[in-house]
C-alpha positions in Angstrom: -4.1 2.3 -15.0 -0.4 2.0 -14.7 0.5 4.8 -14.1 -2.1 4.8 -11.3 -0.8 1.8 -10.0 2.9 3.0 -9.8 1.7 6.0 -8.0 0.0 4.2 -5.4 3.1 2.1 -4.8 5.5 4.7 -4.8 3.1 6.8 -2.4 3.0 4.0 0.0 6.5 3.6 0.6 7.0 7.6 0.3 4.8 7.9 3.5 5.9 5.7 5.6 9.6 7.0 5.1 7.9 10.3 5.6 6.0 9.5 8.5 9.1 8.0 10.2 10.7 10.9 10.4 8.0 12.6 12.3 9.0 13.4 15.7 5.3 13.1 17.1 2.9 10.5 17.1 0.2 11.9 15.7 1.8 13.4 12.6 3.5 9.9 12.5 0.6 8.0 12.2 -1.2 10.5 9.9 1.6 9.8 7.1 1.0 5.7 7.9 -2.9 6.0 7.6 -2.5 7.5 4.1 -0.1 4.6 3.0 -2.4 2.3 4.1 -5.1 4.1 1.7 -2.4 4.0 -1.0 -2.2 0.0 -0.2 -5.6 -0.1 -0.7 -6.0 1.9 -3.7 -3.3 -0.6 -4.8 -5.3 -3.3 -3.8 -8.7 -2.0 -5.8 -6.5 -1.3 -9.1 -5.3 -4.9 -8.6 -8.9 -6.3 -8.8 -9.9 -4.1 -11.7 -6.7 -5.5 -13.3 -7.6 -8.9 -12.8 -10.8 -8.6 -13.8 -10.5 -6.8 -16.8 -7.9 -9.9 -17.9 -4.7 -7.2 -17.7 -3.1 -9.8 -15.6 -3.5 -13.8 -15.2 -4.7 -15.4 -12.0 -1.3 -16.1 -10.7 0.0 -13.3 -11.0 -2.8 -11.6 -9.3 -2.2 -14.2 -6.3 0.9 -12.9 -6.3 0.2 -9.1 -6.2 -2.9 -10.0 -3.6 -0.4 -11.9 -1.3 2.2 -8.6 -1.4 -0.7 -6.2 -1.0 -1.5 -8.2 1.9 1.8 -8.8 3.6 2.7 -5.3 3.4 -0.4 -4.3 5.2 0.4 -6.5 8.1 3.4 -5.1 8.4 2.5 -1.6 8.4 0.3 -2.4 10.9 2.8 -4.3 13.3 4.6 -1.3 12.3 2.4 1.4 13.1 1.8 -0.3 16.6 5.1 -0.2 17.7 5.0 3.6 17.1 
């Protein structure tokens, strides 16, 4: 599961670097809709995490609250494009 976990994080930020240096909109936006599926992914392995008591509740707050913040912004972000 950590392996998994670092995978999703480093595929999130690998495609929004990606997808910014897209010329067009639509190719842009493809490389943002699969970081936000990586954030999610993210998001799910967090829970199992949690859940399976790999990680106290603070910590999980923690995790939840960057998850969350992240998403925001690549949605502010994703706007703007």
């Amino acid at each position: 599961m950590t392996s998994q976990i670092r995978r999703c994080a480093y595929s999130f930020l690998a495609n929004i670097a990606e997808g910014n240096s897209k010329k067009h909109h639509k190719d842009r936006c493809n490389f943002f809709n699969i970081a936000q599926g990586s954030l999610v992914e993210l998001d799910c392995f967090s829970e199992i995490a949690y859940e399976l008591k790999y990680i106290d509740k603070e910590n999980y707050k923690k995790l939840l609250e960057l998850i969350n913040k992240n998403g925001y912004l690549l949605m502010k972000f994703t706007k703007s494009q």
